[in-house]
C-alpha positions in Angstrom: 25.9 5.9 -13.9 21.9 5.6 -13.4 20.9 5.9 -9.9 19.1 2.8 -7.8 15.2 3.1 -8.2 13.5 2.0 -5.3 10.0 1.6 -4.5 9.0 2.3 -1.0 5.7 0.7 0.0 4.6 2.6 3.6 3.1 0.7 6.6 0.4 2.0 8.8 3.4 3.0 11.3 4.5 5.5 8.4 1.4 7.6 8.5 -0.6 7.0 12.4 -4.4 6.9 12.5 -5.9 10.3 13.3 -5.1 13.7 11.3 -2.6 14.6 14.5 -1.0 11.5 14.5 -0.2 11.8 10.9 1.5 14.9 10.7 3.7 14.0 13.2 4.1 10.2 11.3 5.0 12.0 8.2 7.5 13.7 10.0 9.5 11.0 11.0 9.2 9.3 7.2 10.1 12.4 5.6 13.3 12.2 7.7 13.8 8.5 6.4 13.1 9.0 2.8 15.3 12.2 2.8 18.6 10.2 4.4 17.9 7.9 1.2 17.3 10.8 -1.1 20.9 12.4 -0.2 22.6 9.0 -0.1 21.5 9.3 -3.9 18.9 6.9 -4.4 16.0 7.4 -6.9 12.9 7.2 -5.0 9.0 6.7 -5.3 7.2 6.1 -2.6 3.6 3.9 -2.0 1.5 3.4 1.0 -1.7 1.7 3.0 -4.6 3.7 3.6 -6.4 1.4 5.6 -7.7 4.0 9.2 -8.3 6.7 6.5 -10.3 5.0 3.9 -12.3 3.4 6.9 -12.8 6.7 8.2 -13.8 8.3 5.1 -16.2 5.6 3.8 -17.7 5.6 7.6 -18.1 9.7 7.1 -19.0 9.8 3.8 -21.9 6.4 4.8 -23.3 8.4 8.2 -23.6 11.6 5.7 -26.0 9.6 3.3 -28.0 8.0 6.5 -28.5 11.3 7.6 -29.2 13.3 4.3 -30.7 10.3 2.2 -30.8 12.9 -1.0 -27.3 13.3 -1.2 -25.4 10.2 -3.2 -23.7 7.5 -1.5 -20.1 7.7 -2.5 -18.5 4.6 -4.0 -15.5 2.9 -2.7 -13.4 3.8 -5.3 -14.0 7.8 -4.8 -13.6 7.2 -1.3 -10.1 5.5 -2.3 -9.2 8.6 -4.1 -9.9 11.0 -1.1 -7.3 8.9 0.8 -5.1 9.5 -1.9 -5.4 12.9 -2.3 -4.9 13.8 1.8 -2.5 11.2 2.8 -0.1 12.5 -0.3 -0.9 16.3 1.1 0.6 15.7 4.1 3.4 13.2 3.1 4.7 15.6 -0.1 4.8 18.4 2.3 6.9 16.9 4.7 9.2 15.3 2.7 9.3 18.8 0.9 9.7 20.5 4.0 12.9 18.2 5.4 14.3 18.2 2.4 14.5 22.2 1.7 15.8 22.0 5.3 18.9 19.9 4.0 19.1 22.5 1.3 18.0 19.7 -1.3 15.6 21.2 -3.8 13.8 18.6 -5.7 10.2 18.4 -6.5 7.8 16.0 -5.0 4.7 15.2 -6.5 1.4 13.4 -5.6 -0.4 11.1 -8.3 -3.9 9.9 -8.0 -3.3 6.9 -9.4 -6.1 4.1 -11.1 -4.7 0.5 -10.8 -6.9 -1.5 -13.7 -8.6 -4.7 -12.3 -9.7 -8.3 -13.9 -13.2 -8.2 -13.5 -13.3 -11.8 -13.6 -11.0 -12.0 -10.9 -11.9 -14.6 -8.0 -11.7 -11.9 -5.6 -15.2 -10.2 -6.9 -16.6 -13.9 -5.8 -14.3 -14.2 -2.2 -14.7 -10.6 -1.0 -12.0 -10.3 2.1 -11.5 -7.1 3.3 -13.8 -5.3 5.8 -13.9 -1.5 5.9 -16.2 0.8 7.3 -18.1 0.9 10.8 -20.2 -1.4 12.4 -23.9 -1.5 11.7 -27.1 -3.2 13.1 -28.7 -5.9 11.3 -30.9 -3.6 9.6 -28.4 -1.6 8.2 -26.4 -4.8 7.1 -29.4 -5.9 5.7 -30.1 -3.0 3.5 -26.7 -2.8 2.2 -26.9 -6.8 0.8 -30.0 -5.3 -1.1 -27.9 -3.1 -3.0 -25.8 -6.5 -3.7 -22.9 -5.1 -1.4 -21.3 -8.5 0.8 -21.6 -7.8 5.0 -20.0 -9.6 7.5 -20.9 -10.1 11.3 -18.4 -10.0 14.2 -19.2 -10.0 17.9 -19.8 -6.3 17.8 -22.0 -6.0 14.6 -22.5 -6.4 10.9 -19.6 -4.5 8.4 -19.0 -4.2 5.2 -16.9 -7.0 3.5 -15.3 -5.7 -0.3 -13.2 -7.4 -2.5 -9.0 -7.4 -3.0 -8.4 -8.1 -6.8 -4.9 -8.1 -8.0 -3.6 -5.5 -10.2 -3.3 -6.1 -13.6 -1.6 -2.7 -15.1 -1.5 1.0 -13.7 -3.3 3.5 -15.7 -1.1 6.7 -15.2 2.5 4.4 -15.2 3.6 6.6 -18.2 2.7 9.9 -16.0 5.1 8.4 -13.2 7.5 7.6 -15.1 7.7 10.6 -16.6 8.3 12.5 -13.7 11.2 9.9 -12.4 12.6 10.9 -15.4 12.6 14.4 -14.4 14.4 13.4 -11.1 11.3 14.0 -8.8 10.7 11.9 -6.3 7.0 10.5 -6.7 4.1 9.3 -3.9 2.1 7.3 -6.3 -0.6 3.7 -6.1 -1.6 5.0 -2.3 -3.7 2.8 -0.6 -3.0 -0.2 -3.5 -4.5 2.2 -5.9 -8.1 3.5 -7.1 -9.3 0.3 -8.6 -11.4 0.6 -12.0 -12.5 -1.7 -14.7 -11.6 -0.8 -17.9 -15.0 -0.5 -20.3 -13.5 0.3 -23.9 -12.4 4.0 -23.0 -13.8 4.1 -19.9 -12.3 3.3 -16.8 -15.3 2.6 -13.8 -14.4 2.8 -10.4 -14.3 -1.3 -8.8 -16.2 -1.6 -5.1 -12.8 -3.0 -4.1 -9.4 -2.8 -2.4 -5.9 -3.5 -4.2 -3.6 -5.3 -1.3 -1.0 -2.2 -0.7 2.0 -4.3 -1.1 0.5 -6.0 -4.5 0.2 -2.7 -6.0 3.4 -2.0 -4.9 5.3 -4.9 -7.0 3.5 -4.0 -10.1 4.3 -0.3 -9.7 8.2 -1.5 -9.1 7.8 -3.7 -12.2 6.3 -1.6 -14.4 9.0 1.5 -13.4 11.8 -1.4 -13.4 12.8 -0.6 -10.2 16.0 -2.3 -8.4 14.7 -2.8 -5.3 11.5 -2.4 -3.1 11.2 -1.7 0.6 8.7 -3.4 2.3 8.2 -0.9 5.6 6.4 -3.1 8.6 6.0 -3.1 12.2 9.2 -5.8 12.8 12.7 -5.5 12.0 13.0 -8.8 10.1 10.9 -11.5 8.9 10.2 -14.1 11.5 9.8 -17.9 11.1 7.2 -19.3 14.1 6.5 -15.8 14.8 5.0 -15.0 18.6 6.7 -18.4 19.2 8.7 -19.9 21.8 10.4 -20.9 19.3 10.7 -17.6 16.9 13.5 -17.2 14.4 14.3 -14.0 12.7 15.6 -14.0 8.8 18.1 -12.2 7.8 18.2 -13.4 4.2 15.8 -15.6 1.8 15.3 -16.7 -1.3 12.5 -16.8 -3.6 12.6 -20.7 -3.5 12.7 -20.8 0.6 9.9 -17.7 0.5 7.5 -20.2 -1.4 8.1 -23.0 1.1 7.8 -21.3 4.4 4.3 -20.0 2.6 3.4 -23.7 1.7 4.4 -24.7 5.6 1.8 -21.8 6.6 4.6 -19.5 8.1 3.4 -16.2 7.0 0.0 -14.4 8.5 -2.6 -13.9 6.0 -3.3 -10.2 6.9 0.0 -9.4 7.8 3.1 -10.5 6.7 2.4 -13.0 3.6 1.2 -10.6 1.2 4.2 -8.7 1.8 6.4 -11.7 0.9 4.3 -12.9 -1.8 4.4 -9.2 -3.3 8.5 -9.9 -3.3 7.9 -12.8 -5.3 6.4 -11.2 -7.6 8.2 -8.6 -8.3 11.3 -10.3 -8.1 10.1 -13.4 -10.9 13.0 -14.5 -12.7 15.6 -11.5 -12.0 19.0 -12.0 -10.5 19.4 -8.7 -9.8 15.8 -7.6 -8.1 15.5 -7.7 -4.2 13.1 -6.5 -2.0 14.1 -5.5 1.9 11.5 -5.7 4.6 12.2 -4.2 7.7 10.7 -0.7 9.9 11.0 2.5 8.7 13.3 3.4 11.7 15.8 0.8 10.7 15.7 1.3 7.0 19.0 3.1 6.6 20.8 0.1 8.6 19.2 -2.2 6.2 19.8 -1.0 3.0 23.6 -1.0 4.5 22.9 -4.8 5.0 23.0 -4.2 9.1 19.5 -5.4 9.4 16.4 -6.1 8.0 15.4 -9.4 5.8 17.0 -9.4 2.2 14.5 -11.4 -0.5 16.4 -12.4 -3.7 16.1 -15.4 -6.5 
């Protein structure tokens, strides 16, 4: 009998802010993924990236200010960097707890390209902010090389844009190592966007939604189920209200309503539900859990959580 693919899309809580803080982060996730790894589940694993691509796009920005004949480094390298030392840590200590159990099975890291529209609406409605804050001359320079700013109270930043994913360029390079039975950390951060130009693919000034990447990753690997790790144990209807009301189960149909009624945070919990829609379409047998990493053993039990089916 084939084992139950999941796709595990990692929260900010899952990985901590600073280098320190996600060592020990990792830590704790390892010891989650490997109690889902023994109970026999097939597992590969996503994740945000938003502190550490901040932080590297901020580093990598104050290097050009200060050595102007160096090259400014593009979004989408400064995506891949995340990749590459976020999956460092998280492999290792997966590998480490693991080995500890005396489970040997290999875990690999893929820098993954997610391919963008380039037509997509999001080039023209740039939403996410990264980076630090600058003065207005800085913000001003940077709309001379056609990049969008934004101001807040405490300065100007750097506004990109969130296209959706329309295919994964190295799917057949994950899927063949989930047919090798490794477990796989793969579309970190939403993925390394890049617009495909006949047979070359050109890194997008953008940022792929986590949790959207996450879908089409679960889609394209046919995955059973994805779980949604956040900073609440269930989904909440009137969340932060008097009158708040936790969810233990939904369905696609309610999901869509409760969106339409202007339930779900923009930033926070509705693309998570609206990456459940979509990866759960028309099946009858695709769900999607959303609850914290520390209750995800309880959920997948049905103890807890917030089940999302058709």
């Amino acid at each position: 009998m084939a084992k139950k693919k999941i796709v595990i899309a990692l929260g900010h809580d899952a990985l901590g802010t600073t280098l320190p803080e996600q060592k020990i982060a990792t830590k704790k996730t390892a010891n989650a993924i490997a109690d889902m790894i023994q109970d026999d589940y097939q597992i590969v694993i996503t994740h945000s990236n938003g502190p550490q691509v901040g932080m590297i796009h901020m580093a990598m920005a104050e290097f050009y200010r200060l050595y102007p004949n160096y090259t400014a480094t593009p979004m989408s390298v400064c995506s891949a960097m995340s990749q590459g030392y976020i999956g460092y840590d998280l492999q290792n200590a997966i590998r480490t707890e693991l080995l500890n159990r005396g489970i040997f099975k290999p875990v690999s890291t893929i820098l993954t390209q997610v391919s963008v529209d380039p037509y997509d609406d999001a080039f023209y409605n740039p939403s996410k902010i990264i980076g630090r804050h600058m003065s207005k001359e800085e913000a001003e320079r940077e709309e001379q090389k056609g990049n969008y700013v934004i101001e807040e109270a405490e300065g100007y930043r750097r506004i990109v844009a969130s296209p959706k994913p329309t295919d994964i360029i190295e799917i057949d390079s994950i899927k063949a190592l989930l047919d090798a039975d490794q477990i796989v950390i793969a579309c970190g951060g939403g993925g390394i966007p890049v617009l495909e130009q006949e047979n070359n693919l050109k890194g997008a000034s953008a940022v792929i939604e986590k949790d959207t990447a996450a879908a089409k990753l679960a889609q394209l690997i046919d995955a059973d189920m994805m779980i949604i790790m956040t900073t609440v144990e269930k989904v909440y209807l009137d969340y932060q209200k008097e009158t708040q009301k936790p969810i233990d189960t939904l369905t696609v149909e309610q999901a869509r309503e409760y969106i339409a009624e202007g339930q779900f945070g923009a930033g926070t919990m509705l693309p998570k539900i609206e990456a459940a829609i979509d990866f759960i379409g028309d099946s009858n047998t695709r769900c999607v859990l959303i609850t914290k990493l520390a209750t995800a053993k309880d959920g997948l039990n049905g103890k807890t959580g917030t089940l999302i089916t058709k």
